[in-house]
C-alpha positions as CSV (number, residue, x, y, z in Angstrom):
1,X,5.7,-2.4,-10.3
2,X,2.5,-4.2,-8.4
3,X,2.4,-2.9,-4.8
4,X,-0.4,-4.6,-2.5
5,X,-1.3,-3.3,0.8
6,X,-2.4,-6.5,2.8
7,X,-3.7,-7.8,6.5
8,X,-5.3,-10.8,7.9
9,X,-7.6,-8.1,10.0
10,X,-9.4,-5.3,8.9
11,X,-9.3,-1.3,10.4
12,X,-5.6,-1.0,10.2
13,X,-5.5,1.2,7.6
14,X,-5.1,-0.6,4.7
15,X,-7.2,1.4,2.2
16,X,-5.9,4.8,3.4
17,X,-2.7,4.2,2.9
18,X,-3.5,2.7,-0.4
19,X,-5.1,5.4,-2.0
20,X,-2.4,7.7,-0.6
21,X,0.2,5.6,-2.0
22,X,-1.8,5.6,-5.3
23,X,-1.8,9.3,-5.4
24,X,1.7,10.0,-4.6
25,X,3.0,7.7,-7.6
26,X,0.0,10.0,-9.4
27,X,1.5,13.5,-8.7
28,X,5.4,12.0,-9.3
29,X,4.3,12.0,-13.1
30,X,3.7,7.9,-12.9
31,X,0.1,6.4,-15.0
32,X,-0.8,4.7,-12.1
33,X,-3.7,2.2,-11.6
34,X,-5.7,0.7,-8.3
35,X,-7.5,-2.8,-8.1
36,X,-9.5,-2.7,-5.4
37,X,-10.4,-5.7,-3.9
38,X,-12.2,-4.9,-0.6
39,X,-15.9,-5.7,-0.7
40,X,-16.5,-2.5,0.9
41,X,-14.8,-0.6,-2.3
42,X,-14.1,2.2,-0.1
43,X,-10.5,2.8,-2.0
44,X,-12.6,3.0,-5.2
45,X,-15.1,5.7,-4.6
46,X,-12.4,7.8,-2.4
47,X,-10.2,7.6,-5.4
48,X,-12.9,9.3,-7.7
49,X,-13.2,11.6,-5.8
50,X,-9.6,12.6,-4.7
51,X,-8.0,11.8,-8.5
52,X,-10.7,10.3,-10.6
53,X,-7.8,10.2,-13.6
54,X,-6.6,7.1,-11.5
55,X,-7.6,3.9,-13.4
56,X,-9.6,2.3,-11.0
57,X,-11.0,-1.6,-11.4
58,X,-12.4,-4.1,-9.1
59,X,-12.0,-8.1,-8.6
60,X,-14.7,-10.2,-6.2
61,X,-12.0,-13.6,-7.2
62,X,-8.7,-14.8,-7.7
63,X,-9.8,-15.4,-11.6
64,X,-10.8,-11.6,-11.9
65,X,-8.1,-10.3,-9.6
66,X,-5.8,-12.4,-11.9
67,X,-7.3,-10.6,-15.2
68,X,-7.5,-7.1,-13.7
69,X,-3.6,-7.5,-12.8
70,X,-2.9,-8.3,-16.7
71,X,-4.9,-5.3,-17.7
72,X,-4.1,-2.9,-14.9
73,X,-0.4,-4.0,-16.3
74,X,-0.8,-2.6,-19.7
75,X,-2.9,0.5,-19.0
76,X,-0.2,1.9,-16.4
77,X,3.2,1.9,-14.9
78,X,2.3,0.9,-11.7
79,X,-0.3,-1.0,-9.5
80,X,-1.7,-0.2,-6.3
81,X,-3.6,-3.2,-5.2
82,X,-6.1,-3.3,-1.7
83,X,-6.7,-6.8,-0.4
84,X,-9.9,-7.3,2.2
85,X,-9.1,-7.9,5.3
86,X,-8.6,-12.2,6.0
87,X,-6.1,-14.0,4.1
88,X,-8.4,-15.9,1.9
89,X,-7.4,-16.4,-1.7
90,X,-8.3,-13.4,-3.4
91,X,-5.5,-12.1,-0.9
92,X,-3.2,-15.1,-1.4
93,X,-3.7,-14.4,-5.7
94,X,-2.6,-10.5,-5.3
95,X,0.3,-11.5,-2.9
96,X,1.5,-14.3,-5.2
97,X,1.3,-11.1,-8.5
98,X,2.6,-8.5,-6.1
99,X,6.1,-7.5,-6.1
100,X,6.1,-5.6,-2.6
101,X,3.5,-6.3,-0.1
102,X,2.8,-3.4,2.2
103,X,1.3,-4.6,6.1
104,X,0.1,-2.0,8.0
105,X,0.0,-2.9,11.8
106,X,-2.1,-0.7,14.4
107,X,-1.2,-0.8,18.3
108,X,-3.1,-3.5,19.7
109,X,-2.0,-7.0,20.8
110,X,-4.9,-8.3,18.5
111,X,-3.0,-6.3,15.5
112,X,0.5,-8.2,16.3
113,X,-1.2,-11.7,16.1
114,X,-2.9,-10.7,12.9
115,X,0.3,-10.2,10.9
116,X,2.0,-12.8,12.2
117,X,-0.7,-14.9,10.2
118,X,0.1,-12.4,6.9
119,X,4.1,-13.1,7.2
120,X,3.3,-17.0,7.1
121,X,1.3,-16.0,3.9
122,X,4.6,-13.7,2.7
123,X,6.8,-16.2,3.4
124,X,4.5,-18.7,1.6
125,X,4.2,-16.6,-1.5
126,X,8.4,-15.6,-1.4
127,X,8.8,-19.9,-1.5
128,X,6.5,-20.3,-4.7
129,X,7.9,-17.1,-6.5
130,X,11.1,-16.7,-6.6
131,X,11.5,-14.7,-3.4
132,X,8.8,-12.2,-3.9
133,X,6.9,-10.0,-3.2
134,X,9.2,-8.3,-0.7
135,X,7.7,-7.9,2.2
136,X,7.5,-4.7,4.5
137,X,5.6,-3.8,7.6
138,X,4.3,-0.4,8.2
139,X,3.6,0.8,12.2
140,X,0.2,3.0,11.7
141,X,-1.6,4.8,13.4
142,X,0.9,5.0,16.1
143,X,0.7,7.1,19.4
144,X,4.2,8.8,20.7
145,X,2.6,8.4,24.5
146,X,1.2,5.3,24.4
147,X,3.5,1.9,26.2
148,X,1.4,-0.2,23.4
149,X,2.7,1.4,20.5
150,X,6.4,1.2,21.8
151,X,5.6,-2.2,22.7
152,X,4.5,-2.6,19.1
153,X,7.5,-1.6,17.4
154,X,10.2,-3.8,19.4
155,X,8.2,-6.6,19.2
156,X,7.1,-6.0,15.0
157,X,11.2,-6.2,14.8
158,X,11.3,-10.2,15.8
159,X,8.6,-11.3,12.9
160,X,11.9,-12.2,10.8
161,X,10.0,-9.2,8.2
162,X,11.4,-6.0,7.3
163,X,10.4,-3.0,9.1
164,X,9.3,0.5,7.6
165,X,11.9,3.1,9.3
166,X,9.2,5.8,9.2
167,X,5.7,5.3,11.3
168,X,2.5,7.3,10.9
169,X,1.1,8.3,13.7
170,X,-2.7,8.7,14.6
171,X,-3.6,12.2,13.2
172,X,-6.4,13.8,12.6
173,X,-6.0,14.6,9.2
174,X,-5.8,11.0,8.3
175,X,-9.5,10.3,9.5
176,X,-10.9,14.0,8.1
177,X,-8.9,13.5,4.7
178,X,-12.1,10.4,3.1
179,X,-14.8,12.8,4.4
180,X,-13.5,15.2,2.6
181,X,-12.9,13.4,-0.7
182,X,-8.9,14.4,-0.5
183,X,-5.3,13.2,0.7
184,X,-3.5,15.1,3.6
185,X,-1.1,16.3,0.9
186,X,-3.8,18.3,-0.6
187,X,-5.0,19.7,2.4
188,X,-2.9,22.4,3.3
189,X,-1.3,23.8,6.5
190,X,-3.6,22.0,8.8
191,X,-2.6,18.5,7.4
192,X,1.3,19.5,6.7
193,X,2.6,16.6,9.5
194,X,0.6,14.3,8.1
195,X,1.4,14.9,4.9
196,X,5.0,14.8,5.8
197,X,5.2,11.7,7.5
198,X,3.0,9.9,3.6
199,X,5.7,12.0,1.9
200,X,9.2,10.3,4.2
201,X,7.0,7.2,4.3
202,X,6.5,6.1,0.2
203,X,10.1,7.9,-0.2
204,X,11.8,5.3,2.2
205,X,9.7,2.7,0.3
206,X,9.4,3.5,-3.0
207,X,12.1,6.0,-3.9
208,X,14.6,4.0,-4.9
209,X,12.4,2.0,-7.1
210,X,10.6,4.8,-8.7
211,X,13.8,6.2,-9.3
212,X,15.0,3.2,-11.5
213,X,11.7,3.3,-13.1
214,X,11.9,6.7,-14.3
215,X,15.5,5.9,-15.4
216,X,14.6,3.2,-17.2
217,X,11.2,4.8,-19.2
218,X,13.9,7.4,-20.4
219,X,16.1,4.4,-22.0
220,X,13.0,3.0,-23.7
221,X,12.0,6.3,-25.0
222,X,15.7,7.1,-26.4
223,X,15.7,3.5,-27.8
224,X,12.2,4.2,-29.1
225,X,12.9,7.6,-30.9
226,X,16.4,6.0,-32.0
């Protein structure tokens, strides 16, 4: 399964919850690899430090992000893919090879008109392949006080995409967790609502998926030692 967390503007949270995604498959017993594809690379270092058994590679091009995809493919069970922010093509390629795209959206008007640019690209993509990658939107960094973020999730609702049940809210732990060289699930007591909300989050998302994965690496292994 090729997951790849995706916006046409950058600072929503993209790489944080990629390398959180990356690590959860991690400690669910999953060989899991990242491609990271942001010139910045910031998913790449933060994921040698947090889990550095992580396979991680990098792709400046569609061409490389192409290759990494095939090799990623055969060195793990999954793929955690961060696209730069902009919708060029190196976006476009990993959308097109996904099979879920993940959008985070942030509060802010600016945020809503950004991904209604990245569900023209989804629905591009979904015309040209067979439906996929399915496409979900994730409300981040979300404030329970603030009229924007309510705003937000009402009007995320009429983009014609689906829309993640469980938001993650602006914590503190999120923003401590890169300078620290960890995940919130890793950080004890102090991080525990943060944690929970990742936890409920990839379980609504990826649950039921990792849970027919896992079902079907025990066939091949029975068929394998048959």
């Amino acid at each position: 399964m090729k997951l790849v967390f995706a916006n046409s503007k950058g600072g929503v949270g993209k790489s944080t919850l990629a390398v959180h995604a990356a690590v959860w498959l991690r400690d669910r017993g999953f060989s899991t690899c990242v491609l990271d594809l942001d010139p910045q690379r910031s998913s790449a270092a933060w994921i040698a430090e947090v889990a550095p058994d992580i396979t991680v590679h990098i792709a400046d091009t569609p061409e490389e992000c192409l290759l990494k995809v095939q090799i990623a493919s055969e060195q793990g069970d999954l793929l955690v893919m961060d696209a730069p922010g902009g919708l060029d093509e190196l976006t476009r390629a990993a959308m097109m090879m996904a099979d879920v795209a993940l959008l985070p959206i942030t509060p802010s008007i600016l945020d809503l008109r950004s991904v209604q640019t990245a569900t023209n690209t989804l629905r591009y993509a979904q015309q040209l392949n067979g439906g996929r990658p399915e496409g979900v939107l994730i409300l981040n960094r979300m404030k329970s006080r603030d009229s924007i973020s309510r705003d937000l999730k009402e009007a995320a609702l009429s983009l014609g995409v689906t829309v993640a049940r469980t938001s993650v809210r602006d914590l503190q732990a999120f923003r401590d967790a890169p300078q620290q060289g960890t995940v919130v699930s890793r950080m004890g007591r102090r991080a525990a609502s943060s944690a929970a909300e990742i936890d409920a989050l990839f379980d609504e998302l990826l649950g039921t998926r990792i849970r027919k994965l896992q079902e079907q690496m025990v066939v091949n292994r029975e068929v394998g030692n048959g």
